[in-house]
N, CA, C and O atoms as a MOPAC input file, in Angstrom:
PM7 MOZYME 1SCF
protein

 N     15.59100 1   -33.40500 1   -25.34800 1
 C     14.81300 1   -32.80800 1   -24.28100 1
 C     13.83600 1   -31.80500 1   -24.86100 1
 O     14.13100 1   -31.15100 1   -25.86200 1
 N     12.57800 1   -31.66900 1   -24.18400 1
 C     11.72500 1   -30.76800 1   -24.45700 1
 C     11.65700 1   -29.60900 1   -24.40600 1
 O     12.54800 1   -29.60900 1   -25.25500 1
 N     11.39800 1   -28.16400 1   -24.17500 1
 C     11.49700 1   -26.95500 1   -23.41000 1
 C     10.43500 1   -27.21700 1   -22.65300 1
 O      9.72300 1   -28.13400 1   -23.06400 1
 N     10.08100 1   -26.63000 1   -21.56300 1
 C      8.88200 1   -27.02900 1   -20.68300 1
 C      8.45600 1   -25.34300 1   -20.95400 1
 O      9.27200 1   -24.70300 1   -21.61800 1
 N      7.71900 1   -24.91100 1   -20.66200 1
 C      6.40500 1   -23.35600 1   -20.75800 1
 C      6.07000 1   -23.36800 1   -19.45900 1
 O      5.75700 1   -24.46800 1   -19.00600 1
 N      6.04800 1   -22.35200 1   -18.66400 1
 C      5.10700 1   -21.85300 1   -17.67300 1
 C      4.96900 1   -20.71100 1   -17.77400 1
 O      5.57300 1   -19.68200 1   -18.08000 1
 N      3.72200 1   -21.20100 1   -17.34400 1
 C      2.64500 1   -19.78300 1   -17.48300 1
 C      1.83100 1   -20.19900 1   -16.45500 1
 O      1.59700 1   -21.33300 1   -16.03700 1
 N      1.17500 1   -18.42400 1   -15.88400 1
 C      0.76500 1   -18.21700 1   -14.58000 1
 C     -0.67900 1   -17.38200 1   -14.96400 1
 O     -0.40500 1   -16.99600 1   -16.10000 1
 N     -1.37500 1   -17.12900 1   -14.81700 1
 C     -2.59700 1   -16.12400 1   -14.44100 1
 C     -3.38100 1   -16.15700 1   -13.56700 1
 O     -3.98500 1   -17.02600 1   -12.93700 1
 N     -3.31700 1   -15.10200 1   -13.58600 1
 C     -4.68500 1   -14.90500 1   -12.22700 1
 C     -5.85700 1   -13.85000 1   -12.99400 1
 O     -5.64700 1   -13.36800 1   -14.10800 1
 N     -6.77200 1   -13.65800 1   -12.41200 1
 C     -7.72800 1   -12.96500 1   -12.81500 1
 C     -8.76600 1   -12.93600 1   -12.38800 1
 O     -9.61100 1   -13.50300 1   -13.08100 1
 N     -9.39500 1   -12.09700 1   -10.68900 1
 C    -10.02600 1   -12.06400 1    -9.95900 1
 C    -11.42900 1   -11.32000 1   -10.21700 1
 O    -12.64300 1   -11.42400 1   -10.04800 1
 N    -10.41100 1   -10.49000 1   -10.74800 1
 C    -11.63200 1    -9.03500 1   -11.04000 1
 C    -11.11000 1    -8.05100 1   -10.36200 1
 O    -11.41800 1    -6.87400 1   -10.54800 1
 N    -10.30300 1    -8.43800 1    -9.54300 1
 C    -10.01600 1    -6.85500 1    -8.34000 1
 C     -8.85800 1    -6.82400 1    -8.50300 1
 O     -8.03300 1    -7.72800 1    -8.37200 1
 N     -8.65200 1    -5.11100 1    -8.98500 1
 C     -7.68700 1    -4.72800 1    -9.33400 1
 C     -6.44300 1    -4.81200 1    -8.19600 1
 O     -5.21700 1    -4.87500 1    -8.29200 1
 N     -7.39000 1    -4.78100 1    -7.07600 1
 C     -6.35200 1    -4.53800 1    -5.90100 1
 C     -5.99700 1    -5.37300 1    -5.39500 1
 O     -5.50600 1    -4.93900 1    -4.35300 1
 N     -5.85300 1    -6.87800 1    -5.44300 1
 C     -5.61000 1    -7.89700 1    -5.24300 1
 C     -3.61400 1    -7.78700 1    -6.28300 1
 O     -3.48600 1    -7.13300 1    -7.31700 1
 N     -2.75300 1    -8.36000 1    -5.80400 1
 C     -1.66900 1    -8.87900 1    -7.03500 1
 C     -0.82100 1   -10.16800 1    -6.84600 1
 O     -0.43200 1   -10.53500 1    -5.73700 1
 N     -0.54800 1   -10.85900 1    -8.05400 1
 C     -0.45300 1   -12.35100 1    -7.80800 1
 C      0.92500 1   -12.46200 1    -7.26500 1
 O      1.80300 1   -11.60300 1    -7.18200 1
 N      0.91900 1   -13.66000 1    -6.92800 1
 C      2.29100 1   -13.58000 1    -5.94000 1
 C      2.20500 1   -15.44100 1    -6.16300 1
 O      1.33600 1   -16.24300 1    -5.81900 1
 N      3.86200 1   -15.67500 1    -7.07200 1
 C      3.86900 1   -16.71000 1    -7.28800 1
 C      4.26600 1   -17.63800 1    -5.76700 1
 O      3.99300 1   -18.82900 1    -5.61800 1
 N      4.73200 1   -17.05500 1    -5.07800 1
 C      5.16900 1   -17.13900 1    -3.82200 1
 C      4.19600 1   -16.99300 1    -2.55500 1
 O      4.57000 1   -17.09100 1    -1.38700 1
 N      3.00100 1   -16.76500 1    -2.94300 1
 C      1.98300 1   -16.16700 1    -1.96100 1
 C      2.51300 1   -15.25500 1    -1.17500 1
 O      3.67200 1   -14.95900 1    -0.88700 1
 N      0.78000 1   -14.59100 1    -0.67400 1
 C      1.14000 1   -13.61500 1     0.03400 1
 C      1.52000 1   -13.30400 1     1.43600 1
 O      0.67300 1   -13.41500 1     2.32200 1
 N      2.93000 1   -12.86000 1     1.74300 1
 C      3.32900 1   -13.00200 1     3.03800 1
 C      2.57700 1   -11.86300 1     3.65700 1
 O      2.16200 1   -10.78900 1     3.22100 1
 N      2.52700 1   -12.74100 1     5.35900 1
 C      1.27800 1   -11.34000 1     5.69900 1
 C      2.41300 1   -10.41900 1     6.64100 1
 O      3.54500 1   -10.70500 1     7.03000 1
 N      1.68400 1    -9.35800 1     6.79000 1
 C      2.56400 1    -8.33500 1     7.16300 1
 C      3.36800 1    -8.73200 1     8.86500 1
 O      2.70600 1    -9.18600 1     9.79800 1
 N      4.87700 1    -8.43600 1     8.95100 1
 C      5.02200 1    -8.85800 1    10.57900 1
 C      4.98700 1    -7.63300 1    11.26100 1
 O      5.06200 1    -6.49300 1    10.80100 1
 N      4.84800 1    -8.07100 1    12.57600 1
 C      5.70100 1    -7.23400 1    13.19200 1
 C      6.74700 1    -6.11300 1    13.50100 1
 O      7.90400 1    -6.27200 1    13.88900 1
 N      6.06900 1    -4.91400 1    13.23700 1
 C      7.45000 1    -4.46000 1    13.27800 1
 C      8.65000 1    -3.80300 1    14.88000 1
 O      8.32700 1    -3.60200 1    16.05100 1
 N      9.60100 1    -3.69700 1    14.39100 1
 C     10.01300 1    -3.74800 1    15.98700 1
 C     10.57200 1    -2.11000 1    16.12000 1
 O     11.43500 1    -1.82100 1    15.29100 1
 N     10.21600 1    -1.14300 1    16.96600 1
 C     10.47100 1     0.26300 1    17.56900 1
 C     12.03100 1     0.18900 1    16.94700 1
 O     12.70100 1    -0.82400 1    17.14400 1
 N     12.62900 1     1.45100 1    16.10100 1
 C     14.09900 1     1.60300 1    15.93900 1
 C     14.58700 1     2.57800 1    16.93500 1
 O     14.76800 1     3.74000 1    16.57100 1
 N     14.82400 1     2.21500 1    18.18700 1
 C     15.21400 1     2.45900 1    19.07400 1
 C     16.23600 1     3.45100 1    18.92300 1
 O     16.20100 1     4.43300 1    19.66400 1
 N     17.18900 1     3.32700 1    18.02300 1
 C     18.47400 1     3.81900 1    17.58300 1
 C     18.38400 1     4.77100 1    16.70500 1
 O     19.41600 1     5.28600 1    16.27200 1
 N     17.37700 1     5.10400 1    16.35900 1
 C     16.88700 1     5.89800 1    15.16300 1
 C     17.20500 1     7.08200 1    15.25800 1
 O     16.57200 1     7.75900 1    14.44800 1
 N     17.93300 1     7.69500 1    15.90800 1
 C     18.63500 1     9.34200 1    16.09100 1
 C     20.63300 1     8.44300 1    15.49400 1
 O     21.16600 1     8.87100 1    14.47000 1
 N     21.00500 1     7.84500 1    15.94200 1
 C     22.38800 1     7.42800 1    15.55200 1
 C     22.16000 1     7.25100 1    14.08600 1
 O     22.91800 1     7.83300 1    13.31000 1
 N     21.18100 1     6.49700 1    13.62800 1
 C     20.73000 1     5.91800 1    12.10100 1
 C     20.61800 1     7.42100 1    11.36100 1
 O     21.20000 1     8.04600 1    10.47500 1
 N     19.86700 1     7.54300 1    11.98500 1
 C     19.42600 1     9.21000 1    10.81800 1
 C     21.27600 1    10.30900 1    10.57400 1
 O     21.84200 1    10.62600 1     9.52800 1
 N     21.57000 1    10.50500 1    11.64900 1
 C     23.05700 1    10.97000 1    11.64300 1
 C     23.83000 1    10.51400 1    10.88100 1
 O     24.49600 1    11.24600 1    10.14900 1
 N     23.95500 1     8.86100 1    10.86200 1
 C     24.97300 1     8.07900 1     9.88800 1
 C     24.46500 1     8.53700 1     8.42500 1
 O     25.28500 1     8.94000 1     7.60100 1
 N     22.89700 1     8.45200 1     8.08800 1
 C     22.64200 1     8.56900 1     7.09800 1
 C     22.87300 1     9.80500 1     6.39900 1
 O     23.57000 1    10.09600 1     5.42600 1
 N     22.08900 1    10.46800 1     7.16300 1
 C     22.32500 1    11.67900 1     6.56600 1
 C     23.98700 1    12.62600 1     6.01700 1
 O     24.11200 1    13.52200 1     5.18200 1
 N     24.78300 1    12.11500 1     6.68400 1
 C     25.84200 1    12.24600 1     6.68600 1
 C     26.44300 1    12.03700 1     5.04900 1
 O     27.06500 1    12.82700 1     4.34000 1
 N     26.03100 1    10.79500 1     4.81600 1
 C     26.43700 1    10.20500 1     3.34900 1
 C     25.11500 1    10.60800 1     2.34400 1
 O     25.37400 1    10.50000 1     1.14600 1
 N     24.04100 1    10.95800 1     2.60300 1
 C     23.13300 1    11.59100 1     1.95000 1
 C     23.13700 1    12.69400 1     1.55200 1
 O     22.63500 1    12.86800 1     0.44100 1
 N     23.58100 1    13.63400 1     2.13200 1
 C     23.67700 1    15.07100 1     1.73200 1
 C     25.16600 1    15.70800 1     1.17800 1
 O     26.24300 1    15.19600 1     1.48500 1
 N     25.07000 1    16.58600 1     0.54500 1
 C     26.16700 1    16.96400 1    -0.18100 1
 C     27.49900 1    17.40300 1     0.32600 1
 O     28.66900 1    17.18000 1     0.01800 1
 N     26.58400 1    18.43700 1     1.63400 1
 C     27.51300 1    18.67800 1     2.06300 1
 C     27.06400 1    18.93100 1     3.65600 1
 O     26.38500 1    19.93300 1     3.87700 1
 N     27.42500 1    18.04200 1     4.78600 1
 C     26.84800 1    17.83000 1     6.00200 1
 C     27.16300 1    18.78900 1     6.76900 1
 O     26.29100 1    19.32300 1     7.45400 1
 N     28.06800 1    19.07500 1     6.79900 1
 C     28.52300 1    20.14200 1     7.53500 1
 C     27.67100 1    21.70600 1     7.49300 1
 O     27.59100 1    22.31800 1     6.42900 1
 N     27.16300 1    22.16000 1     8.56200 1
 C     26.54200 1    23.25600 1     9.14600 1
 C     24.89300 1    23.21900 1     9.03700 1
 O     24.36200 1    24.32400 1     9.13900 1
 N     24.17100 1    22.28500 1     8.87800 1
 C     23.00400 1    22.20000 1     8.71600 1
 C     22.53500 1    22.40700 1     9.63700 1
 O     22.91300 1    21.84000 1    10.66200 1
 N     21.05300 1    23.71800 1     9.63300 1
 C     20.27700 1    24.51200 1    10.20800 1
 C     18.82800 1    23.80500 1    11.10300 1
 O     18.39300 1    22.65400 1    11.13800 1
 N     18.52600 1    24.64000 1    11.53300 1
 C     17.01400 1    24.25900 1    12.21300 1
 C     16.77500 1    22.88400 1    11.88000 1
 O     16.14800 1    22.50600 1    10.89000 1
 N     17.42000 1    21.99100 1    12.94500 1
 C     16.91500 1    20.84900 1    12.76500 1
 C     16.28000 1    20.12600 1    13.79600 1
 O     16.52200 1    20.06200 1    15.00100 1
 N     15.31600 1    19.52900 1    13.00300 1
 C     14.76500 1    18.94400 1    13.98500 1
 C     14.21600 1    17.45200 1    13.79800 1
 O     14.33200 1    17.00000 1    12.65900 1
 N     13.67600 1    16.68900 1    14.69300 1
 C     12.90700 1    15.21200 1    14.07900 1
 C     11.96800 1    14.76700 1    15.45700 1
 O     12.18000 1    15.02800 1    16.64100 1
 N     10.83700 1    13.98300 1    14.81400 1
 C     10.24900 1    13.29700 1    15.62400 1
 C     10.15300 1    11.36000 1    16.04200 1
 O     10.13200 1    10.33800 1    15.35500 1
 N     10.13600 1    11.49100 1    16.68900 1
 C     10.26000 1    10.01000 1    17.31900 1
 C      9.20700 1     9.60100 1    16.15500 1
 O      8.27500 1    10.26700 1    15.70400 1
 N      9.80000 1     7.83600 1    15.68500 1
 C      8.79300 1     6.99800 1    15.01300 1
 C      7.70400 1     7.21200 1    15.48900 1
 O      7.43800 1     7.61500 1    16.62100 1
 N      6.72500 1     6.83600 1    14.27500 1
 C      5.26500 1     6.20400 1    14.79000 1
 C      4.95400 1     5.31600 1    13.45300 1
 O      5.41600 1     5.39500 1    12.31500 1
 N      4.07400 1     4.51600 1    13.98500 1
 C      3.39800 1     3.74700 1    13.33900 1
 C      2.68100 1     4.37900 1    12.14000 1
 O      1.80400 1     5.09300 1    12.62700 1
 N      2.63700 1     4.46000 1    10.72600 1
 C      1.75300 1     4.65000 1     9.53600 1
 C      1.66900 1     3.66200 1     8.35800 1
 O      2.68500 1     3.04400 1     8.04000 1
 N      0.49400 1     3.47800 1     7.68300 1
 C      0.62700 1     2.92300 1     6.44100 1
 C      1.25000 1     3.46100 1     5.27700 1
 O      0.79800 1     4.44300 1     4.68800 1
 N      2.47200 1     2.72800 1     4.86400 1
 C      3.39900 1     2.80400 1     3.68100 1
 C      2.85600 1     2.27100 1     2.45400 1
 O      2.83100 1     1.15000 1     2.96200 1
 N      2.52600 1     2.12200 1     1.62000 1
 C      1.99500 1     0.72600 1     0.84200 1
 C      1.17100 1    -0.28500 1     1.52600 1
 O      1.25600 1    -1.50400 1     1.37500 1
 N      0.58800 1     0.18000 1     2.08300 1
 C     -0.66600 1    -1.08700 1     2.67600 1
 C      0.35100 1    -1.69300 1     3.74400 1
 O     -0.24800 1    -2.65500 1     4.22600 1
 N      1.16200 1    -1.62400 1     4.13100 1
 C      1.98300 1    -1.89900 1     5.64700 1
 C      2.48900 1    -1.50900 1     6.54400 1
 O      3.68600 1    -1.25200 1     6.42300 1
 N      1.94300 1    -1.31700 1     7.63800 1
 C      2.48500 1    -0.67100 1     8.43900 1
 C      4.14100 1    -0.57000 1     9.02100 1
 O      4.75200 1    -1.59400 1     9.32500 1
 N      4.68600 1     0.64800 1     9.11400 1
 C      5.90800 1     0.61900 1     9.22900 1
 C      5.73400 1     2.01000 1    10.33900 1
 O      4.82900 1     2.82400 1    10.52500 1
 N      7.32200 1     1.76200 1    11.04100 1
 C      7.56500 1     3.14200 1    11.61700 1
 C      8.32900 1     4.10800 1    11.48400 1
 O      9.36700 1     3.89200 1    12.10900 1
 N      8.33200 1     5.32000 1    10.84600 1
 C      8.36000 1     6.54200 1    10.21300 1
 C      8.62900 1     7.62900 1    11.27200 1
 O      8.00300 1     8.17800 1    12.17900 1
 N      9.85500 1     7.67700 1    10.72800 1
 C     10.20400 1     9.51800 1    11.81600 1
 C     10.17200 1    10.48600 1    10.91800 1
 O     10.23700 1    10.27500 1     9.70700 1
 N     10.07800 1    11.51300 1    11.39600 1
 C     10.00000 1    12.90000 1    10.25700 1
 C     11.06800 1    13.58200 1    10.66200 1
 O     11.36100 1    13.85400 1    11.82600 1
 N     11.75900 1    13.91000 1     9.50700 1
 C     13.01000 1    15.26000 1     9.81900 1
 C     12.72800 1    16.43900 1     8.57700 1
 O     12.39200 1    16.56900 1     7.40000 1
 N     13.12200 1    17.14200 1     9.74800 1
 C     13.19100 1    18.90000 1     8.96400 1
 C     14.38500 1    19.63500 1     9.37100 1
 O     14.79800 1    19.90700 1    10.49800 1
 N     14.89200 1    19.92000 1     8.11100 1
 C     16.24300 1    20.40000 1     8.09500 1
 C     16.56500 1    21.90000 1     7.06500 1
 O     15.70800 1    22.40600 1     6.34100 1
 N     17.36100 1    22.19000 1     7.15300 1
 C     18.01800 1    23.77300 1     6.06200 1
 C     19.81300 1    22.75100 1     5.66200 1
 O     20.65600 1    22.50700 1     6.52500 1
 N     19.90700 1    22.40600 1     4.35000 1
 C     21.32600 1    22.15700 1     4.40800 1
 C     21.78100 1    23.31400 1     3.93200 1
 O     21.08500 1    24.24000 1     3.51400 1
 N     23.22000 1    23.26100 1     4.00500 1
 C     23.80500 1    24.50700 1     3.53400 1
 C     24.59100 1    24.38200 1     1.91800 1
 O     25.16400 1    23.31500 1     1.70000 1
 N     24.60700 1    25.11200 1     1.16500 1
 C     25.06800 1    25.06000 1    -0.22100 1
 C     26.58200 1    25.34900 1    -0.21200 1
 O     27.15400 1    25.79300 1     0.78300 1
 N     27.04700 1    25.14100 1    -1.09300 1
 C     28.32400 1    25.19700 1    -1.37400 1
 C     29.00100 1    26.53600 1    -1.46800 1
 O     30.18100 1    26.56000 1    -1.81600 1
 N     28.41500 1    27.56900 1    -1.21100 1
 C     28.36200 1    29.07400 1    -1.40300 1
 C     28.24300 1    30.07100 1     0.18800 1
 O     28.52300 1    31.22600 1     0.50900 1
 N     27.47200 1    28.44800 1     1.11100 1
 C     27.48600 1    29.10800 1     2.37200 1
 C     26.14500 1    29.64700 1     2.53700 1
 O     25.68200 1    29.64000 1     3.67800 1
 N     25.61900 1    29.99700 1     1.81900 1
 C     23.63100 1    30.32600 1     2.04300 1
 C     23.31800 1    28.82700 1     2.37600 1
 O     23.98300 1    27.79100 1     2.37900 1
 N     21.91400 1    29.18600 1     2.67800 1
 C     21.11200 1    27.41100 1     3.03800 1
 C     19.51900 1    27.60700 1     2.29500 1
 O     18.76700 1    28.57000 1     2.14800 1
 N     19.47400 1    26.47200 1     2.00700 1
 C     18.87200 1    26.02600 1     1.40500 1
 C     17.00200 1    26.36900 1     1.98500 1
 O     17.01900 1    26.08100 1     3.18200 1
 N     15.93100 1    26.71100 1     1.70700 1
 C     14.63000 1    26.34800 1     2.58200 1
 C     14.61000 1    25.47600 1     3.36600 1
 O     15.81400 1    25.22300 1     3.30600 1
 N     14.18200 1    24.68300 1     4.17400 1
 C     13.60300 1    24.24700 1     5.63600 1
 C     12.90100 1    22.93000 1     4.24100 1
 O     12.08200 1    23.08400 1     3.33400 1
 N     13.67200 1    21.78200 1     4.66900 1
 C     13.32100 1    20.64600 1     3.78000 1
 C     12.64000 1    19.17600 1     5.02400 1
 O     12.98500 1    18.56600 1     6.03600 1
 N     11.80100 1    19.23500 1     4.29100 1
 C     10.75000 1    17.92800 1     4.87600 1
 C     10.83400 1    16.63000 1     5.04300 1
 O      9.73900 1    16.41300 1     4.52400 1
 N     11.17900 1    15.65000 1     5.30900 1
 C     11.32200 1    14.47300 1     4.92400 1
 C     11.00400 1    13.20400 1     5.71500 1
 O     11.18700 1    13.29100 1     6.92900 1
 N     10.51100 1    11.91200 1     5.18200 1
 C      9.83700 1    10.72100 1     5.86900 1
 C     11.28700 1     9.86400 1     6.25000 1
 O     12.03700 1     9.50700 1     5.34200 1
 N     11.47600 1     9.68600 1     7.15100 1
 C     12.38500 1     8.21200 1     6.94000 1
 C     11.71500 1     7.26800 1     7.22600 1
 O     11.09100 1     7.52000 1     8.25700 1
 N     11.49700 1     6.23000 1     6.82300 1
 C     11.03900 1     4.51400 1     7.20100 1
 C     12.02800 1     3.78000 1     7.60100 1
 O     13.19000 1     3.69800 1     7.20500 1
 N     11.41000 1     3.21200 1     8.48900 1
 C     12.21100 1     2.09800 1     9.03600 1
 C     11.44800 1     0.45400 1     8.87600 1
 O     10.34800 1     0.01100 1     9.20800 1
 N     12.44400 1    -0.03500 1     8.31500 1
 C     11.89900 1    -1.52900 1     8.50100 1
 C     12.53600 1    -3.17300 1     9.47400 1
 O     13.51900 1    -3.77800 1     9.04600 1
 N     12.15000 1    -3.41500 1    10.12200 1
 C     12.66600 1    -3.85000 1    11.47600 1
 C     13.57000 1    -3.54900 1    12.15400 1
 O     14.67100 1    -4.09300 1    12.24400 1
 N     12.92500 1    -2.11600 1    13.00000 1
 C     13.66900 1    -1.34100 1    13.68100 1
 C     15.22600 1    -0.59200 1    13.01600 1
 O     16.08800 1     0.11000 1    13.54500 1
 N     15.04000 1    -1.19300 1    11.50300 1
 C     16.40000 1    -0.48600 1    10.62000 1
 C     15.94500 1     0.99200 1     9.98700 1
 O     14.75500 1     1.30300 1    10.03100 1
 N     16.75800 1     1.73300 1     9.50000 1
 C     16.50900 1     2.89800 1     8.67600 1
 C     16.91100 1     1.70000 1     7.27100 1
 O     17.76100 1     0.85100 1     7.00400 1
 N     15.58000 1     2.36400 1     6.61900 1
 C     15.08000 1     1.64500 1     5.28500 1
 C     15.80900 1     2.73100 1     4.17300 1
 O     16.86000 1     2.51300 1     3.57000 1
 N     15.08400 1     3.78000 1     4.08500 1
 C     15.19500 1     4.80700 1     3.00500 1
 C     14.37600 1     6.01900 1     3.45600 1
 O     13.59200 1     5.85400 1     4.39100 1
 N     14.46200 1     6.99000 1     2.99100 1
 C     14.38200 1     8.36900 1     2.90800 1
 C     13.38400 1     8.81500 1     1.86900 1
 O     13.51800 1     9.04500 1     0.66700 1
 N     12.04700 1     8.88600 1     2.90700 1
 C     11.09200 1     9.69200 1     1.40800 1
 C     11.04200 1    10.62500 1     1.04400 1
 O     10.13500 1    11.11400 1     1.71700 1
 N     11.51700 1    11.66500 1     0.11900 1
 C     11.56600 1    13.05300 1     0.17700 1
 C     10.05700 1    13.79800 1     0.03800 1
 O      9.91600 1    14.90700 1     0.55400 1
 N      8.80600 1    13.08600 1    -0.75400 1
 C      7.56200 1    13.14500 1    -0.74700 1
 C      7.26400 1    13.26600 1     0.44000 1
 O      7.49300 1    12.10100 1     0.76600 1
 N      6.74300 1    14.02200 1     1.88600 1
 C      6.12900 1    13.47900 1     2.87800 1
 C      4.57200 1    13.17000 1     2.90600 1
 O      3.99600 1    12.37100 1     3.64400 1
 N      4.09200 1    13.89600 1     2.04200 1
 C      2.73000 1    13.86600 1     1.86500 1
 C      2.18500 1    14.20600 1     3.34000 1
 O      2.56300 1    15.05900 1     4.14400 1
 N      1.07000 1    13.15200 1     3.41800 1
 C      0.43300 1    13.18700 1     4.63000 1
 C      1.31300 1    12.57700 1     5.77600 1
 O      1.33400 1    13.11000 1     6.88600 1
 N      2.12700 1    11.31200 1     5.45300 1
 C      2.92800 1    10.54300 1     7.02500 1
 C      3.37600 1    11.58300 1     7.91400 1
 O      3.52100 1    11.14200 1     9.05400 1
 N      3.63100 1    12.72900 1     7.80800 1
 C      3.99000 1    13.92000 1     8.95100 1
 C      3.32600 1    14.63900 1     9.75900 1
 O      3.54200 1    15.37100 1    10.72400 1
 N      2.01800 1    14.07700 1     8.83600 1
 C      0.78000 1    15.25500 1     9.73000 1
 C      0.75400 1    14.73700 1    11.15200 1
 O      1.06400 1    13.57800 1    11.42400 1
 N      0.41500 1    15.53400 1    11.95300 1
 C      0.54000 1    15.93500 1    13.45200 1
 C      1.15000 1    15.16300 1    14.35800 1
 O      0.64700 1    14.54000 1    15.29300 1
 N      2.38100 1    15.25400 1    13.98600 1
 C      3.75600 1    14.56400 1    14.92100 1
 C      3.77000 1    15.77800 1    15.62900 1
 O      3.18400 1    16.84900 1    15.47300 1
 N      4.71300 1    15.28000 1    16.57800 1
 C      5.06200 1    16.70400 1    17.12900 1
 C      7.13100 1    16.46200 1    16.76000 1
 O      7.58300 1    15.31800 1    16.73000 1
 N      7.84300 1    17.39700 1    16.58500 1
 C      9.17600 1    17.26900 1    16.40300 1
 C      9.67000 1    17.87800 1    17.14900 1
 O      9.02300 1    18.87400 1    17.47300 1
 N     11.25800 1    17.65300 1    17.96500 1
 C     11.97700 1    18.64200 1    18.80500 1
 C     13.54600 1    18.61200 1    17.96100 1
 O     14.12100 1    17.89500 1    17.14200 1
 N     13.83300 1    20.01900 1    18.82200 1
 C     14.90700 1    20.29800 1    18.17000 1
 C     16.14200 1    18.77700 1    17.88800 1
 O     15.97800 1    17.65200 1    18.36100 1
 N     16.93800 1    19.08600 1    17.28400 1
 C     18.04400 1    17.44000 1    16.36400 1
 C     19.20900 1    18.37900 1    16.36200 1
 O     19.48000 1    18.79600 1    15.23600 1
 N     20.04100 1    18.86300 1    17.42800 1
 C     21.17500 1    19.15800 1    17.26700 1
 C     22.24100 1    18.57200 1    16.97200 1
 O     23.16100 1    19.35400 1    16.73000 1
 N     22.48700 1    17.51100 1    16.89400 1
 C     23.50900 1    16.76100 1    16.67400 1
 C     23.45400 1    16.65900 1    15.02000 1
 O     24.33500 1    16.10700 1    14.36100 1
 N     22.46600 1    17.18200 1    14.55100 1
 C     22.97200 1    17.09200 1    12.82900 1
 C     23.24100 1    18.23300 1    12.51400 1
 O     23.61700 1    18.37100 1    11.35000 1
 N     23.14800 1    19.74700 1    13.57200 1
 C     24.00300 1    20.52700 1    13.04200 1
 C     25.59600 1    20.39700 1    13.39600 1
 O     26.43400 1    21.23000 1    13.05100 1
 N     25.83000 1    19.38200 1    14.03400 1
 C     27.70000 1    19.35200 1    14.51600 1
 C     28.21000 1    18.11700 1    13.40600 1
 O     29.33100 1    17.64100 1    13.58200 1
 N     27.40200 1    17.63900 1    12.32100 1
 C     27.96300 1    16.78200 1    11.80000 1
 C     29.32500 1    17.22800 1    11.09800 1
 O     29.14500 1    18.34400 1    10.61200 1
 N     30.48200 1    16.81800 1    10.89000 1
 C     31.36400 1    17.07400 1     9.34400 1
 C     31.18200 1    16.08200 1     8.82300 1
 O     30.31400 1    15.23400 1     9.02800 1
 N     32.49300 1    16.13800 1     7.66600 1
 C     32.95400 1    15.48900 1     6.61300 1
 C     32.64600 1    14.04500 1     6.82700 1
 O     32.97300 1    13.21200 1     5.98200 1

């Protein structure tokens, strides 16, 4: 038997173009995470060190922004966790994404996706425990 070789290139000129041996799927639909206050709770729960007594919290309902050239829907939370010593931590920022109506991951970068949401208070992540 032979070995067979494949090989692929592309080479458009535009950088911003990228090959996709699979072509490119176009972006769907995405669907409202309805649930997205239960999701953030579960998560956060196993995300943070220590869940229990976390301060000024708050979050805003998804909205629609570009992630990587796709639109997704993104809630913002702002939180104080508390340290192991019992002080708390600064007032921390953060993106969550959701991808079909799921909690995806946690951007700690917010950059711009936060600008002018509006957020209300998130009490239920200061009653979280263990």
């Amino acid at each position: 038997m032979l070995p067979i070789a494949l090989a692929a290139c592309s080479s458009s000129g535009d950088e911003g173009q990228r090959f996709s041996l699979f072509g490119a799927k176009p972006d769907t639909l995405q669907a409202f995470p309805s649930n997205y206050r239960a999701e953030l709770l579960a998560f956060m729960k196993t995300y943070l060190n220590n869940p229990v007594g976390v301060r000024d919290a708050a979050v805003a309902e998804p909205v629609m922004r570009e992630v990587n050239g796709k639109m997704r829907y993104i809630s913002c939370l702002r939180y104080s966790p508390r340290e192991a010593d019992g002080t708390y931590y600064e007032p921390r920022d953060r993106a969550v994404l959701f991808v079909n109506g799921r909690l995806d991951r946690l951007i700690e970068k917010v950059g711009e996706l936060c600008t002018g949401v509006a957020s209300a208070p998130f009490p239920e992540m200061g009653k979280m425990t263990r």
